[in-house]
VEXFI-832208 format. One line per field, with one value per residue: residue in three letters; chain; x, y negated, z negated of N, C-alpha, C, CB in turn; residue number from 1. Coordinates in nm, 4 decimals, padded with zeros to 6 digits. Atoms other than C-alpha are relative to their C-alpha. Glycine has a CB too. Layout:
BEGIN
res	(ala  ...)
chain	(A  ...)
n.u	(X  ...)
n.v	(Y  ...)
n.w	(Z  ...)
ca.u	(X  ...)
ca.v	(Y  ...)
ca.w	(Z  ...)
c.u	(X  ...)
c.v	(Y  ...)
c.w	(Z  ...)
cb.u	(X  ...)
cb.v	(Y  ...)
cb.w	(Z  ...)
n	(NUM  ...)
This chain:
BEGIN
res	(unk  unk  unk  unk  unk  unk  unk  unk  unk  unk  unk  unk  unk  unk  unk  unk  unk  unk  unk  unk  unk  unk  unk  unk  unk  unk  unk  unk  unk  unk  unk  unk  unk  unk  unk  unk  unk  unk  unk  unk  unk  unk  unk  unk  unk  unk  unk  unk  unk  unk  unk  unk  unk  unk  unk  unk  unk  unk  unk  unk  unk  unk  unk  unk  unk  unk  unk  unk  unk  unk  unk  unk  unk  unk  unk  unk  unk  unk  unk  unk  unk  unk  unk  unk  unk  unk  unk  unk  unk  unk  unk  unk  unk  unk  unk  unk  unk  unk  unk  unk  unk  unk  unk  unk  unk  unk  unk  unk  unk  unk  unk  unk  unk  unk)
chain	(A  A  A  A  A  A  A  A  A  A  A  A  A  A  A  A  A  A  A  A  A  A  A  A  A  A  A  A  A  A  A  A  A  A  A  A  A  A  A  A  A  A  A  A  A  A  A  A  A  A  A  A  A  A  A  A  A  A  A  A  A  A  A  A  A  A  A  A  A  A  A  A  A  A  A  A  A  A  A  A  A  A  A  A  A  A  A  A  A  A  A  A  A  A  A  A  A  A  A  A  A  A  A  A  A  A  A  A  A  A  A  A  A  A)
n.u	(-00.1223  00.0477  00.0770  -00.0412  -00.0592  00.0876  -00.0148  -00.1899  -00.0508  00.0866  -00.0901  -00.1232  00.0246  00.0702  -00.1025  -00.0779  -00.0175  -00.1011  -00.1677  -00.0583  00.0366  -00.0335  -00.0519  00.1123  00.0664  -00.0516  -00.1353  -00.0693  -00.1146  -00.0820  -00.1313  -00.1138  -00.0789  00.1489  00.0871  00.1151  -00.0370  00.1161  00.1166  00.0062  00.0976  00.0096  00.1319  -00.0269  -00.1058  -00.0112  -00.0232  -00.0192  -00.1646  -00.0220  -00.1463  -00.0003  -00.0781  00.1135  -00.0518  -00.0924  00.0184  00.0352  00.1513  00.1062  00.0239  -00.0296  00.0289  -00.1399  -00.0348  -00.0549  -00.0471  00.0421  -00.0502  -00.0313  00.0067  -00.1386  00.1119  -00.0602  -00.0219  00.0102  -00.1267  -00.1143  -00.1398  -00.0764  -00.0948  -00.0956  -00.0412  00.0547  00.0229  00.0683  00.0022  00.0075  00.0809  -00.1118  00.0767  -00.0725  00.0148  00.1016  00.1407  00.0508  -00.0531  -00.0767  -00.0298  -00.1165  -00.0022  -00.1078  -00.0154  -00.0822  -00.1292  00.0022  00.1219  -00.0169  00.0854  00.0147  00.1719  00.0739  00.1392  00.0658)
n.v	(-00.0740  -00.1357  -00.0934  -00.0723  -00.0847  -00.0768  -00.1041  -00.0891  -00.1264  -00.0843  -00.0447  -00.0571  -00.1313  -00.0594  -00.0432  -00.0865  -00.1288  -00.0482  -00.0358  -00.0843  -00.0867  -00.0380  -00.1098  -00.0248  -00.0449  -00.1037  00.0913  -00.1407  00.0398  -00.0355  00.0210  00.1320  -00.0103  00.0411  -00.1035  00.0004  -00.0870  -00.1088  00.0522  00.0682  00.0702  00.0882  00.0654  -00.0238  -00.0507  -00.1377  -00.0279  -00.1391  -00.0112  -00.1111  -00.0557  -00.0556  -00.1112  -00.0631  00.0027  00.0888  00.0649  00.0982  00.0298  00.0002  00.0979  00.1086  00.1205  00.1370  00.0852  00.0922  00.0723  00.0973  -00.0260  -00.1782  -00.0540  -00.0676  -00.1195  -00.0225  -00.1260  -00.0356  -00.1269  00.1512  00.0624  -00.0825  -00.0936  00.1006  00.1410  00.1024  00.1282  00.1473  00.0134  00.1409  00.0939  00.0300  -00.0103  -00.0786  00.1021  -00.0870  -00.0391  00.1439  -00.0201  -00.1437  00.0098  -00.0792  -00.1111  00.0655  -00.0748  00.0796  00.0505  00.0161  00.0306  -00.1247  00.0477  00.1396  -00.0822  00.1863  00.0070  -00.0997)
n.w	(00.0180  00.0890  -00.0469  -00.0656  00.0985  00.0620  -00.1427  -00.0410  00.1058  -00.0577  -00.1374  00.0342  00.0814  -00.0481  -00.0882  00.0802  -00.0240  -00.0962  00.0095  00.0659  -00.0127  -00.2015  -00.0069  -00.0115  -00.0899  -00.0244  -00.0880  -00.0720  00.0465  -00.0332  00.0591  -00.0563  -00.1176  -00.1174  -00.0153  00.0632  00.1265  00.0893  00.0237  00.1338  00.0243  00.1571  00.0313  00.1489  00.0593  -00.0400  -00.1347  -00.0691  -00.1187  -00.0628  -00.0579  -00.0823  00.0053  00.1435  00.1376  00.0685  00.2067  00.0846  -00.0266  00.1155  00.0042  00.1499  00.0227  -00.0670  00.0777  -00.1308  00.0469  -00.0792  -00.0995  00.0008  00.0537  00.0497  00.0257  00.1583  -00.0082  -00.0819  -00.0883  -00.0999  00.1537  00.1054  -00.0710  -00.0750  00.0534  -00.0348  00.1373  -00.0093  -00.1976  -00.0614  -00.1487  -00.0971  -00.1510  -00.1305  -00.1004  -00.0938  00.0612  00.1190  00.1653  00.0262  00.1378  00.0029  00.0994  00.0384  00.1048  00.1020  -00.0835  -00.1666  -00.0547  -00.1007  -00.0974  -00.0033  -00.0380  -00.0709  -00.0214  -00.0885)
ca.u	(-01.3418  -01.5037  -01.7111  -01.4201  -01.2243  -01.5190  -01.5482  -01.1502  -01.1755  -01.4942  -01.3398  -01.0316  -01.1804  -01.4511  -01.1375  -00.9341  -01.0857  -01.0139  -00.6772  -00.6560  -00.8340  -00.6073  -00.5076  -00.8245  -00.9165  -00.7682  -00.3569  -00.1844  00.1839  00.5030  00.8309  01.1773  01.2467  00.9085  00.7008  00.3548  00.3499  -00.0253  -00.3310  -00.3243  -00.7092  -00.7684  -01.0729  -01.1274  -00.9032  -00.8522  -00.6694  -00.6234  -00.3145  -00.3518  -00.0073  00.0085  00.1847  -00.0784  -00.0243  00.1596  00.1982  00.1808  -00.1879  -00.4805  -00.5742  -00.5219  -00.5313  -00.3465  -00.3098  -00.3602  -00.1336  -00.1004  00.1050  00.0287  -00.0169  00.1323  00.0040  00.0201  -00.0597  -00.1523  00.0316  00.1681  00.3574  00.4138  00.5293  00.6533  00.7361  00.5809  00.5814  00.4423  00.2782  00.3508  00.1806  00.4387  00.3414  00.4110  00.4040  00.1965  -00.1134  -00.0809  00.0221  00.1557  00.1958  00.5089  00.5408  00.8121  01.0262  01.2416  01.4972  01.3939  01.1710  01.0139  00.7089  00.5616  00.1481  -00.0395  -00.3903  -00.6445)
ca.v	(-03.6844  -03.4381  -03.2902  -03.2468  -03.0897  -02.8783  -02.7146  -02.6596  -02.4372  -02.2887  -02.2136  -02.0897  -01.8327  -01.6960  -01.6110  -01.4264  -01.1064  -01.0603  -01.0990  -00.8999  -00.6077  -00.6028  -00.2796  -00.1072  00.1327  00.4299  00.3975  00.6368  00.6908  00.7392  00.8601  00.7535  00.9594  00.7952  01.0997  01.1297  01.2272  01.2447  01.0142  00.7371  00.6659  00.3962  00.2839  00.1129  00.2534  00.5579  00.7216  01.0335  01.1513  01.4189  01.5767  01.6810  01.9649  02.2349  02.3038  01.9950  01.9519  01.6334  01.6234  01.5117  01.2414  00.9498  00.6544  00.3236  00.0035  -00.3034  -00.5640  -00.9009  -00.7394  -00.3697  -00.1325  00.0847  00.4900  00.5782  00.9545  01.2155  01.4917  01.1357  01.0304  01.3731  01.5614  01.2760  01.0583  00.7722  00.4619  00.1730  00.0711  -00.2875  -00.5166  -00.5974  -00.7783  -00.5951  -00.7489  -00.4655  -00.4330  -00.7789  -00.5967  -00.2448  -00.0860  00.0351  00.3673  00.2954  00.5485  00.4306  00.4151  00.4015  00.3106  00.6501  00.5682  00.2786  00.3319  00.0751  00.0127  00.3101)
ca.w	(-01.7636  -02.0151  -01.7799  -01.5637  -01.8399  -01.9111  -01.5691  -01.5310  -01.8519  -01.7319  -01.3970  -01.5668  -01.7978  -01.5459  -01.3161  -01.6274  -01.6019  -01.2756  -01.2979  -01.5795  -01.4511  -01.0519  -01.1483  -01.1553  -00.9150  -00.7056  -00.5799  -00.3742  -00.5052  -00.3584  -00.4957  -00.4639  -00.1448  -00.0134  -00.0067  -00.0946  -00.4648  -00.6126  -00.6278  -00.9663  -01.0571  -01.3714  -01.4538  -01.8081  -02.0825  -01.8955  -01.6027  -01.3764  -01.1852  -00.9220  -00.8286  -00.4833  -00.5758  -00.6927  -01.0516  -01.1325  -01.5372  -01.4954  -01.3583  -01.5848  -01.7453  -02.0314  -02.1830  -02.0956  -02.2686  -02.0187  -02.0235  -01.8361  -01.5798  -01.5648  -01.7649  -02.0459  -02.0577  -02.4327  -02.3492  -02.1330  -01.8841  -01.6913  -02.0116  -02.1909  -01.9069  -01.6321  -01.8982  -01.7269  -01.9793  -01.7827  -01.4269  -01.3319  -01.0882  -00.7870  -00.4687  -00.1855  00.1495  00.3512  00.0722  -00.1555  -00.4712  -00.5728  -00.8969  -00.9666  -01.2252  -01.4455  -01.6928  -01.9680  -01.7581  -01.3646  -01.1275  -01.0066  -00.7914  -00.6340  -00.5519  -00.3078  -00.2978  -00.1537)
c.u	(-00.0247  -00.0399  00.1056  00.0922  -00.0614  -00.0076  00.0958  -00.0231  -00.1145  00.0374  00.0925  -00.0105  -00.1036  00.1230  00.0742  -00.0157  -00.0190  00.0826  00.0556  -00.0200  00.0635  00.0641  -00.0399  -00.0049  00.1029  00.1835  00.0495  00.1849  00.0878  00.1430  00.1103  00.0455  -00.1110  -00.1154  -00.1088  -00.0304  -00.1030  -00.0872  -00.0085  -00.1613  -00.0133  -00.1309  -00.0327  00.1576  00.0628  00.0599  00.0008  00.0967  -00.0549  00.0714  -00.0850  00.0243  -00.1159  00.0807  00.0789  -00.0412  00.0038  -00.1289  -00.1164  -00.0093  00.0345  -00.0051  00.0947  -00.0523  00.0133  00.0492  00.0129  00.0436  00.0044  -00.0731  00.0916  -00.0755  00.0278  -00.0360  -00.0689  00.0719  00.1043  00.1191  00.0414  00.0817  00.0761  00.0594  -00.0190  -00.0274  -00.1118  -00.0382  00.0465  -00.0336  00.0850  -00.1029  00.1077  -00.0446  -00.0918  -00.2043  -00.0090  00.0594  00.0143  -00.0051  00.1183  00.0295  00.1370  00.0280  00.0681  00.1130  00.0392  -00.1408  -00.0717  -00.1081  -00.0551  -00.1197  -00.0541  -00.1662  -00.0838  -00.1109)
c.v	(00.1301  00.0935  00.0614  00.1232  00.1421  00.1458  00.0851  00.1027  00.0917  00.1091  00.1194  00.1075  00.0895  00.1057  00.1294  00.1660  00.0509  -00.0113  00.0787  00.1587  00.0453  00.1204  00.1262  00.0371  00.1394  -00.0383  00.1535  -00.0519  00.1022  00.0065  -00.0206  00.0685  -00.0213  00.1368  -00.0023  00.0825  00.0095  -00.1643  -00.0764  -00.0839  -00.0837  -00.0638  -00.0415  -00.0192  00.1275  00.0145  00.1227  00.0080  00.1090  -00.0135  -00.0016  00.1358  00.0658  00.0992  -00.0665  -00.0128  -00.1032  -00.0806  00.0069  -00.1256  -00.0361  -00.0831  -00.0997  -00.1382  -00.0989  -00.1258  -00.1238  00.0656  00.1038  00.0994  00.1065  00.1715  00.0291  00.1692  00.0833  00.0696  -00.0989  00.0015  00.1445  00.0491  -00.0921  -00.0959  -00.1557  -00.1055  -00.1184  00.0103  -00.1548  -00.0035  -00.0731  -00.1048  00.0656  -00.0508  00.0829  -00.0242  -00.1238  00.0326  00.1381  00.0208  00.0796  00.0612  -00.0192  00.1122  -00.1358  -00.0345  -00.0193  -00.0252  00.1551  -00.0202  -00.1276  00.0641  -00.1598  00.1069  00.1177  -00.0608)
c.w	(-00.0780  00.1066  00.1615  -00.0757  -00.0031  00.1276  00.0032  -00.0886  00.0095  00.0950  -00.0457  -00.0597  00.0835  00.0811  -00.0553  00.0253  00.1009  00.0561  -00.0632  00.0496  00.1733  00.0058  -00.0030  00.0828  00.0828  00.1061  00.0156  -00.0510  00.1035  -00.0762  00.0374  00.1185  00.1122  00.0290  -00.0733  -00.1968  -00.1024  00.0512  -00.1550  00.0510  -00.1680  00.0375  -00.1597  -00.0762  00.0773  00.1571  00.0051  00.0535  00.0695  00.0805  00.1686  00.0061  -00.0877  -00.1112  -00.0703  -00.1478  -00.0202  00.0655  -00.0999  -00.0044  -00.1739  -00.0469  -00.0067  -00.1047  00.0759  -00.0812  00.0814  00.1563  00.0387  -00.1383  -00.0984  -00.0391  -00.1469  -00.0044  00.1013  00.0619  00.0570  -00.0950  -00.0317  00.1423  00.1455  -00.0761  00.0321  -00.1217  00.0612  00.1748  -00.0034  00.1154  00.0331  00.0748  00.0931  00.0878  00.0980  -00.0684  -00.1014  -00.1335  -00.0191  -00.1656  -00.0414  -00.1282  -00.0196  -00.1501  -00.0872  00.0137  00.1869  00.0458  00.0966  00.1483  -00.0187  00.1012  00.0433  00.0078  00.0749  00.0552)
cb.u	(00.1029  -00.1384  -00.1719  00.0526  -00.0133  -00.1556  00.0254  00.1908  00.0273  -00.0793  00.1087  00.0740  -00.0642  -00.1048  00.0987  -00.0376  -00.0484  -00.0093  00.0740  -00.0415  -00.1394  00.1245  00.0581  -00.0707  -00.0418  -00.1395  00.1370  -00.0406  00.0139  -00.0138  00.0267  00.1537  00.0835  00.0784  00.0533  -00.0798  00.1215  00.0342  -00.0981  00.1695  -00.1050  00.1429  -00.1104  -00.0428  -00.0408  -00.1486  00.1083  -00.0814  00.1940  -00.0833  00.0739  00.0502  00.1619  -00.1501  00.0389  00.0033  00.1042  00.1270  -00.0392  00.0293  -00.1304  00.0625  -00.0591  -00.0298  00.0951  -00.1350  00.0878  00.0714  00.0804  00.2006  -00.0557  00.0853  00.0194  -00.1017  -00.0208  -00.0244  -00.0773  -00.0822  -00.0839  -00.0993  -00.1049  -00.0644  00.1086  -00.1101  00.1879  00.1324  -00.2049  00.1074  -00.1371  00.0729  -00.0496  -00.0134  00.1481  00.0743  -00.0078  -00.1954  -00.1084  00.1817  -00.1133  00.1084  -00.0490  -00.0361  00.0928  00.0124  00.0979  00.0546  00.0361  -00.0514  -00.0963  00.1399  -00.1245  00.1006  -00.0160  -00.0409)
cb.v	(-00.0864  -00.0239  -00.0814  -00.0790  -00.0650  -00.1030  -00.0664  -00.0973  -00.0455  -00.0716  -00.1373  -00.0705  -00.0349  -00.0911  -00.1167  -00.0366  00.0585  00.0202  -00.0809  -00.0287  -00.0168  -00.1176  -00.0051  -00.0598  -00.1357  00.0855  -00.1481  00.0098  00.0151  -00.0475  00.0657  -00.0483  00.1450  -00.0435  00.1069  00.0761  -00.0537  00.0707  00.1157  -00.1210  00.0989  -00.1375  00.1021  00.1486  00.0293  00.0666  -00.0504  00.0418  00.0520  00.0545  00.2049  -00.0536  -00.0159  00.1232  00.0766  -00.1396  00.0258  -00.0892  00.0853  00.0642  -00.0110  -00.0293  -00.0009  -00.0680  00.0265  -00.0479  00.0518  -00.1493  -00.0327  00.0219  00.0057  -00.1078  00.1521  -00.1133  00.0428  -00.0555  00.1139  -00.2192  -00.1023  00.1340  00.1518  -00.0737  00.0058  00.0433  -00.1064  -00.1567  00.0226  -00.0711  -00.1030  00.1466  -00.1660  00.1431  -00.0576  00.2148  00.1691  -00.0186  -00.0554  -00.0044  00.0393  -00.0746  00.1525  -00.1859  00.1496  00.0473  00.1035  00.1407  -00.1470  00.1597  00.0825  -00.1202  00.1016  -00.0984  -00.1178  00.1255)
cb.w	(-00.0714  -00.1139  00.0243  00.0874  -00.1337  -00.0331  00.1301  -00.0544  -00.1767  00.0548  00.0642  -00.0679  -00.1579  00.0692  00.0214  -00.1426  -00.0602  00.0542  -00.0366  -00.1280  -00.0447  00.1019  -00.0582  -00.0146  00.0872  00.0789  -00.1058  00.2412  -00.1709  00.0865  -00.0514  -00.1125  00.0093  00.1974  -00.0183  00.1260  -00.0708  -00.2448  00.0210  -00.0426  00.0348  -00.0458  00.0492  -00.0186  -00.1355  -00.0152  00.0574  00.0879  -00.0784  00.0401  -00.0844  00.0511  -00.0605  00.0739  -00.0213  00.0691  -00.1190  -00.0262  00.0954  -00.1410  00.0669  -00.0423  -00.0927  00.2491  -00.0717  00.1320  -00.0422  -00.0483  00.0059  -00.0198  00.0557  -00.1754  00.1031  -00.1515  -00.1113  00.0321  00.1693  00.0021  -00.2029  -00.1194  00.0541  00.1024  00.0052  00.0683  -00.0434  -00.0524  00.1085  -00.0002  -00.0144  00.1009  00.0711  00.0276  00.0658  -00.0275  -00.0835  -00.0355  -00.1247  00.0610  -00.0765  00.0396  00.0430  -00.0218  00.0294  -00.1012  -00.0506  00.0827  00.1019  -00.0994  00.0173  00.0501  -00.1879  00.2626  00.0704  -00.0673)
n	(1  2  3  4  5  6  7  8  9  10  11  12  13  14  15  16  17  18  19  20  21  22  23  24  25  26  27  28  29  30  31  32  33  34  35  36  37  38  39  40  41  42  43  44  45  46  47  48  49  50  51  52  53  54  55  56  57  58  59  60  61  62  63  64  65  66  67  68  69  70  71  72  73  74  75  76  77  78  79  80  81  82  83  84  85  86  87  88  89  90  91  92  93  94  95  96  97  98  99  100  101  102  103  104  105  106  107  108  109  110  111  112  113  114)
């Protein structure tokens, strides 16, 4: 019985960090009238945004804060100048999971897998 114990919590913690980390990697975003609206890379502590729009202010990069379900940006052009607070991890039924860019008071874009 130990040694099944032993496994399960083996099992269970090998798995953790990649669950924690499903948010990892490059997501194409769309905003709320569905239109293509920049490129979200995270890797790490750290992300990138590139607008579509050239000279967007709120293109660059910053640092995020992962959390079980997403992420939270703590600064950067995203946050200062889109105000962007948080991504969460959705599922979406086309790509498995989505991350949906989130102010302090709306949902503005919603970015699937690249």
């Amino acid at each position: 019985m130990r040694r099944f114990a032993l496994t399960f919590a083996l099992f269970a913690l090998s798995a953790m960090p990649a669950l924690a980390q499903a948010y990892q990697g490059n997501w194409s975003c769309r905003d709320a009238t569905t239109n293509r609206a920049g490129i979200l890379t995270i890797y790490g502590q750290v992300y990138g945004w590139a607008a579509r729009t050239a000279n967007d202010p709120s293109s660059g990069t910053g640092t995020i804060t992962p959390y079980q379900d997403g992420v939270g940006f703590n600064d950067g052009n995203l946050r200062a100048n889109g105000a962007i607070q948080a991504g969460r991890l959705i599922d979406d039924v086309n790509y498995g999971s989505a991350l949906q860019l989130e102010t302090a008071d709306a949902i503005v874009m919603l970015c699937n897998p690249r």
